[in-house]
C-alpha positions in Angstrom: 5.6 53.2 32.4 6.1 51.4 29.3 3.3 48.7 28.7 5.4 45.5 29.3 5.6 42.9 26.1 3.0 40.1 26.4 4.0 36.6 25.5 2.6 33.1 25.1 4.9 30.2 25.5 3.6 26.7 23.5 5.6 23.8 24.4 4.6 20.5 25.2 7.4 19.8 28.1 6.2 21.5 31.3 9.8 21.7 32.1 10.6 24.2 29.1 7.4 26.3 29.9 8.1 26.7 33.8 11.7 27.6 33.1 11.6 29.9 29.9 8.4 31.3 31.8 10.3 32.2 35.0 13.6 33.4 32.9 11.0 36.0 30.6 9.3 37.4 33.8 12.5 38.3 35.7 12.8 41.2 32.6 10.8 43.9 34.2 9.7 44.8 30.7 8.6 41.4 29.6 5.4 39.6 30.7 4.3 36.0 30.1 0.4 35.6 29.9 -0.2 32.3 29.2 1.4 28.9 28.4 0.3 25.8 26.5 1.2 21.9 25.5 0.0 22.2 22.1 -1.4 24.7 19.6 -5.0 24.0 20.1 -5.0 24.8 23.3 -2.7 27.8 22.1 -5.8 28.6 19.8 -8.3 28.4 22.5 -6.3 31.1 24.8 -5.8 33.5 22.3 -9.7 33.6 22.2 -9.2 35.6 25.5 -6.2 37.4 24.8 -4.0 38.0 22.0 0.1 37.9 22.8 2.6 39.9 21.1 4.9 37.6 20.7 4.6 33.8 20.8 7.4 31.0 21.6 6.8 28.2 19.6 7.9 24.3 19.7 8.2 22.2 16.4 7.3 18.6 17.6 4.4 18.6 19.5 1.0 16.5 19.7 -2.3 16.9 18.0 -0.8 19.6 15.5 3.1 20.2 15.1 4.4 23.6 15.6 5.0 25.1 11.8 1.5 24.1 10.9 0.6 26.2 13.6 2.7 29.0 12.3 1.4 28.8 8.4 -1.7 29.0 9.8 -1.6 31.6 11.8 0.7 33.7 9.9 -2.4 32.8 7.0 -4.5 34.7 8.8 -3.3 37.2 12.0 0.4 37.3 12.0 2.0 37.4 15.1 5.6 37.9 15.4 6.9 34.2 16.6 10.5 32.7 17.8 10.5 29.0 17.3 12.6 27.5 19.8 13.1 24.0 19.0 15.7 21.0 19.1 14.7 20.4 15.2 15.9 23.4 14.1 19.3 23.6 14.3 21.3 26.1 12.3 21.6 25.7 8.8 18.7 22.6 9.3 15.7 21.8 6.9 13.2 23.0 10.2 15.2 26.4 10.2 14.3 27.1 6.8 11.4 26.2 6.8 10.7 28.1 10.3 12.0 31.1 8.4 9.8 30.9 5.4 6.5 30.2 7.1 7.1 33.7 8.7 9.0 33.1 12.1 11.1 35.9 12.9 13.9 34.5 14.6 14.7 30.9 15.2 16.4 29.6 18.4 17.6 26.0 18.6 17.3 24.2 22.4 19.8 20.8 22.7 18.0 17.8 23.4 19.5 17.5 26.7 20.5 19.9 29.3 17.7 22.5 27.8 17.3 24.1 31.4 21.0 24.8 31.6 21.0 26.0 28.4 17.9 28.3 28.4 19.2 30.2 32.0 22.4 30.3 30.6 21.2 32.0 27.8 18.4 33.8 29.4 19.7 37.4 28.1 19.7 36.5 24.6 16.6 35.0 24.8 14.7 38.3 26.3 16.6 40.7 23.5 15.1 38.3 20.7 11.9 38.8 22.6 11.9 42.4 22.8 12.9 42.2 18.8 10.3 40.1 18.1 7.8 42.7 19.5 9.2 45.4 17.4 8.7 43.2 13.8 5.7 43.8 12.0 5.4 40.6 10.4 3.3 40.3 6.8 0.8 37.7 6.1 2.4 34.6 4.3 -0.3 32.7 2.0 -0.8 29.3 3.7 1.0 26.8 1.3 -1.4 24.4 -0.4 1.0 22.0 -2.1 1.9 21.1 1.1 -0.6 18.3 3.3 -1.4 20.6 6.7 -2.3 18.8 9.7 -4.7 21.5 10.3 -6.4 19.8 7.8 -6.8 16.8 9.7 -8.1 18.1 12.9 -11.4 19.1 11.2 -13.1 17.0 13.4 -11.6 19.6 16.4 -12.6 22.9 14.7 -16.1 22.2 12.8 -15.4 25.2 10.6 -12.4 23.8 8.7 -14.1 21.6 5.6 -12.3 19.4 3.2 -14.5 18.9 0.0 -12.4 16.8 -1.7 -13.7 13.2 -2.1 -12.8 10.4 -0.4 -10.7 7.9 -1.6 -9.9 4.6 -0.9 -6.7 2.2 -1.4 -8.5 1.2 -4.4 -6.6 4.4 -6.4 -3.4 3.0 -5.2 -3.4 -0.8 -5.3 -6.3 -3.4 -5.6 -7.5 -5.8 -2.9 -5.8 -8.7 -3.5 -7.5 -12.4 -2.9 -6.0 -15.7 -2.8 -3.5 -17.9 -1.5 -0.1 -16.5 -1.1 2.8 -18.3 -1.7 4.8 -19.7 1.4 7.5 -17.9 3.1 8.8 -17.5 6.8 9.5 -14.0 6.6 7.2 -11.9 8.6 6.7 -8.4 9.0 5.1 -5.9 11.5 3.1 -3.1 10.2 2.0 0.3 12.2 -0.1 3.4 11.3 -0.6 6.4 13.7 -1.3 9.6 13.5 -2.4 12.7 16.0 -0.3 12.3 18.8 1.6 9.2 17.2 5.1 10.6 17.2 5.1 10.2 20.8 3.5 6.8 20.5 5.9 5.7 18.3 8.7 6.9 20.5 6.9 5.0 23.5 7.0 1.8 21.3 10.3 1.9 19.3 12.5 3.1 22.0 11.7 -0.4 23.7 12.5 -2.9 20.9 15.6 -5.0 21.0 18.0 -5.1 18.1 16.7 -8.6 16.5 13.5 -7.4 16.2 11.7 -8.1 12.9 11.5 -5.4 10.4 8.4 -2.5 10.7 7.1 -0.3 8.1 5.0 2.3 9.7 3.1 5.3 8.3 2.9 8.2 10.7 0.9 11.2 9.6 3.2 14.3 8.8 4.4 16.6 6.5 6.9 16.6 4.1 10.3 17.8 5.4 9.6 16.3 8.8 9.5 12.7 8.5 13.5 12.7 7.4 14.1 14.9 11.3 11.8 12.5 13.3 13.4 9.3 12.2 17.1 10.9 12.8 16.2 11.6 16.3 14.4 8.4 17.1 17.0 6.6 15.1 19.8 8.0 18.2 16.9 6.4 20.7 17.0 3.0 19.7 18.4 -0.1 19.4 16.8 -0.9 16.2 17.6 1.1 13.3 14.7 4.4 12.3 15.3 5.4 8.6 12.7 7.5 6.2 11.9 4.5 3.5 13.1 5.0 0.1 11.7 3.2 -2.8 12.9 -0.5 -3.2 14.3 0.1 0.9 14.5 -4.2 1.8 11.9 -4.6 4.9 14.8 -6.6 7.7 15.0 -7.3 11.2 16.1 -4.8 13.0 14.8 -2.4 11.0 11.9 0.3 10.9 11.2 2.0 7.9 8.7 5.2 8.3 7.1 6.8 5.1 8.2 10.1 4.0 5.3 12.9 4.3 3.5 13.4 0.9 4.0 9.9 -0.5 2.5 6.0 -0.2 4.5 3.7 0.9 3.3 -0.1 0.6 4.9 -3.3 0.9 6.3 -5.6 -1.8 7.3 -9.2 -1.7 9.9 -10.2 -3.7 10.9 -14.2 -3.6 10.8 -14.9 0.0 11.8 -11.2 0.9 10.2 -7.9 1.2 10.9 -4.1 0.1 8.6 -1.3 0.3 7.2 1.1 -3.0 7.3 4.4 -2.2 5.3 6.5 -4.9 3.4 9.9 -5.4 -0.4 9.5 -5.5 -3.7 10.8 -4.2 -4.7 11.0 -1.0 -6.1 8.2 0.6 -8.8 8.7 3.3 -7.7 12.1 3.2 -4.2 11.3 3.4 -0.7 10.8 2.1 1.0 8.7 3.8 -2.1 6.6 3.9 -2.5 3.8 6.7 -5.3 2.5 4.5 -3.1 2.1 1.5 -0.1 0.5 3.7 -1.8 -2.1 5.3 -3.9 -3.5 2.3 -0.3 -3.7 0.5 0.8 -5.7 3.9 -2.6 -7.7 3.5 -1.7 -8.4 0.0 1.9 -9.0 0.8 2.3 -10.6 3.9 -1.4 -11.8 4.6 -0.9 -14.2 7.9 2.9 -13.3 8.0 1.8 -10.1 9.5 1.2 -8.4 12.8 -0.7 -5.1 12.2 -1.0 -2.1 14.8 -3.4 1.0 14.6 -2.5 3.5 17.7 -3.7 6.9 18.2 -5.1 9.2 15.4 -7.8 11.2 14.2 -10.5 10.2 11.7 -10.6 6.6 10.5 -7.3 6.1 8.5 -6.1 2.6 8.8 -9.6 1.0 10.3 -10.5 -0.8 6.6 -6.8 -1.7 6.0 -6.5 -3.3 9.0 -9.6 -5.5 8.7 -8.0 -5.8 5.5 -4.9 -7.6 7.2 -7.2 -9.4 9.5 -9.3 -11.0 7.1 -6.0 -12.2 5.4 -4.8 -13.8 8.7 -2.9 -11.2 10.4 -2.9 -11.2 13.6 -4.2 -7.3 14.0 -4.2 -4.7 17.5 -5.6 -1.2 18.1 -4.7 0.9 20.6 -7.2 1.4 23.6 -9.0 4.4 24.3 -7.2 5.1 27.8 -3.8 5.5 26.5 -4.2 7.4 23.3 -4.0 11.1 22.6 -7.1 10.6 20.3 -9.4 7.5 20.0 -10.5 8.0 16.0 -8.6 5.4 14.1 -8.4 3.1 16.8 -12.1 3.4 17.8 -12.9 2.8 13.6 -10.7 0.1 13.4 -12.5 -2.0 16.6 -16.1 -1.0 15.2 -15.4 -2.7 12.7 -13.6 -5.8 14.1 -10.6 -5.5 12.8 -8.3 -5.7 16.2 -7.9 -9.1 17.8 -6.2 -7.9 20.9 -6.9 -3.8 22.1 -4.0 -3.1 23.9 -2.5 -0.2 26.1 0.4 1.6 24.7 2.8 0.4 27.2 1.7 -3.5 26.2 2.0 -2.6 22.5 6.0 -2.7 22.5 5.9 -6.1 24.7 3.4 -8.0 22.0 6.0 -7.2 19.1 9.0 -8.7 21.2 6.9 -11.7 21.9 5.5 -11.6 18.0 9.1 -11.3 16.7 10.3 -14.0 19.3 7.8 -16.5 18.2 8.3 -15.5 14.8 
């Protein structure tokens, strides 16, 4: 008897797993050996046992899916279908997918996914039993590009960045002083590892008339564009990647695009945002750090700054930053986020005024854009 094809499914809906896991092991010649929410815990399994083929998600917390795959194609290639609402056909994701050495792509709607996936159940086991026949090639790991693997070094001790430091300083001084008067007011958020979900948590539950965001959210380039498309179909408010000289207005959330600073401007009695190439800051670009000093500088008390869930300590001087220029400032508590890094910073060094669950988070903007 043929040895049956092994396969690991990564997904961070349960729902996906159980039902693309049941589909797979009806094929007498397929097996699934393991399933996982995210690719560290991906890593960790195939410590025990390698798969032949891997099913792989896009958007998923702690590391996103095509990281994964750089990565892993980097090092031991192991023929992999992404299967993922992102990438549709002819999308950015697909190409992408593509280049970073999937070998076929399969995009899953947003809704109906288990209609969809048993309905499609055959195809889906011949692309599997293709997948297992390709004898994929390493593909150097891109270093242009800024890899949440990267970021996770706190997770796997052996990954090192020796690159210094920096601070906001390289982008934009501290600014001191009395700022002129103005009633405009603006809200400001920075996330990171396992903030795509927090920001859908938050955003999806702001009415219309809320005032205008600018929010950094850790991610690569070519993803920032995706996320704020599908989040934008979510909400009442309007989710749009920020351009450079992008007017900051109420009903309004403008993220920054992966690989560039955005920081805030005031102009008159309005605001815009600056988006611009630079170094990274705290180890990153988009920098929460660089953000909310520009806010600080900006807005000063005409502010409400929030730092949610994240690793390393991105954000935690900026928003003391804000608070020391009269912004009223919240972090994220420990219970509710995916990791406790920037939030857990940020309150060491008594920054927050208010720590706050993630479900309270979207109810003090209301009431801060209400009062506004």
């Amino acid at each position: 008897m043929a040895e049956k094809i092994k396969v690991m499914i990564v997904d961070d809906s349960s729902l996906v797993r159980q039902v693309i896991s049941q589909m797979l092991n009806r094929d007498s010649g397929i097996e699934v050996i393991a399933m996982a929410a995210d690719p560290l815990m991906a890593q960790e399994k195939m410590k025990n046992s390698l798969p032949d083929v891997l099913i792989l998600d896009i958007e998923m917390p702690r590391m996103d899916g095509l990281t994964f795959l750089r990565q892993m194609m980097s090092e031991r290639p192991i023929p992999t279908i992404i299967c993922s609402h992102m990438a549709e056909k002819g999308s950015q994701a697909e190409r992408d997918a593509l280049a970073s050495g999937a070998v076929a792509v399969i995009p899953k709607p947003q809704s109906g996914v288990k209609t969809f996936l048993e309905q499609n159940a055959r195809e889906f086991c011949r692309a599997v039993r293709a997948a297992a026949r390709a004898h994929p090639k390493p593909v150097a790991l891109r270093q242009n590009k800024t890899s949440a693997l990267s970021r996770l070094a706190t997770l796997q001790p052996a990954l090192k960045n020796d690159r210094p430091k920096l601070s906001a300083d390289v982008m934009l001084p501290l600014c001191k002083g009395i700022l002129p008067r103005t009633s405009e007011r603006v809200i400001a958020i920075g996330t990171s590892t396992g903030g795509t979900q927090a920001l859908e948590t938050v955003l999806t539950r702001l009415p219309a008339n809320t005032l205008g965001l600018v929010v950094v959210q850790h991610m690569p380039e070519n993803f920032t564009g995706m996320f704020t498309q599908r989040l934008s179909g979510q909400c009442q408010i309007q989710v749009r990647e920020a351009k450079d000289g992008d007017r900051v207005r109420p009903g309004l959330a403008l993220i920054a695009p992966g690989g560039k600073h955005m920081m805030l401007k005031r102009t008159g009695s309005q605001y815009c945002v600056e988006v611009r190439d630079g170094p990274q800051v705290s180890r990153h670009i988009p920098s929460v750090d660089v953000l909310f000093r520009s806010v600080a500088c900006a807005a000063g008390q005409n502010a409400l700054g929030i730092i949610m869930t994240g690793m390393g300590d991105d954000g935690a001087v900026g928003l003391k930053e804000m608070h020391d220029a009269g912004a009223r400032t919240i972090a994220q508590d420990e219970a509710s986020c995916v990791v406790f890094g920037m939030p857990k910073e940020a309150i060491k060094l008594g920054a927050a005024d208010e720590i706050m669950s993630l479900d309270q988070i979207p109810k003090a903007i209301v009431s801060y854009s209400r009062n506004a």
